[in-house]
C-alpha positions as CSV (number, residue, x, y, z in Angstrom):
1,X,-5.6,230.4,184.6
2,X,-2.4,232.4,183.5
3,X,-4.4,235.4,183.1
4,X,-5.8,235.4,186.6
5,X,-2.4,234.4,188.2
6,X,-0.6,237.6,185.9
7,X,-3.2,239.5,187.1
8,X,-2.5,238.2,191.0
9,X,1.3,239.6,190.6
10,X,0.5,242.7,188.6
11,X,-1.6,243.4,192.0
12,X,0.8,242.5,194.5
13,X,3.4,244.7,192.7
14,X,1.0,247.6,192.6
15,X,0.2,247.3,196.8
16,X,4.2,247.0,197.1
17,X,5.3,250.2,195.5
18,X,3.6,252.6,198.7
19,X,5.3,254.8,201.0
20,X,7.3,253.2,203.7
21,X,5.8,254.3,207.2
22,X,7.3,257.7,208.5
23,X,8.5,258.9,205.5
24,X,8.6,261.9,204.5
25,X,6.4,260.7,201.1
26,X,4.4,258.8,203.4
27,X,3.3,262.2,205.7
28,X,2.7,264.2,202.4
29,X,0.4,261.1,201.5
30,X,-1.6,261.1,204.6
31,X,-1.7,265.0,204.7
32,X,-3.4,265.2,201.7
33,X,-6.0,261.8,202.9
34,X,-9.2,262.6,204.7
35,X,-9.0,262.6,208.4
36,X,-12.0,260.3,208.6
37,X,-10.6,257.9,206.2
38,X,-7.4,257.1,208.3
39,X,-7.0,253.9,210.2
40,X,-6.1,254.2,214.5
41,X,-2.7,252.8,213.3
42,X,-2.7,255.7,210.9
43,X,-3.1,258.4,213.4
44,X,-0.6,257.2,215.4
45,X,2.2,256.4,213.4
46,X,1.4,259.6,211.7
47,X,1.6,261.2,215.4
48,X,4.4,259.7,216.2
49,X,6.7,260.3,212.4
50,X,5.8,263.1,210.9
51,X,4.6,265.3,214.6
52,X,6.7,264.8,217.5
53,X,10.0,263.9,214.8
């Protein structure tokens, strides 16, 4: 049981540490993603940050 809960956090740390939305690490990020592979949300915010900033 302590091995499946340590493994629990050691997740939720690693899904923590990406790129805040519009940043400037965040549009590098996405750059360098597939088109096909991003979300609508994606597209947008990446619209919306990193093109018309």
């Amino acid at each position: 049981m302590k091995k499946i809960l340590l493994l629990c956090l050691l997740l939720i740390q690693l899904v923590a540490c990406s790129a805040e939305v519009g940043s400037t690490e965040w549009c590098e990020d996405l750059k360098q993603k597939p088109k096909g592979e991003w979300t609508a949300n994606e597209a947008g915010d990446f619209a919306k940050h990193c093109l018309f900033n």
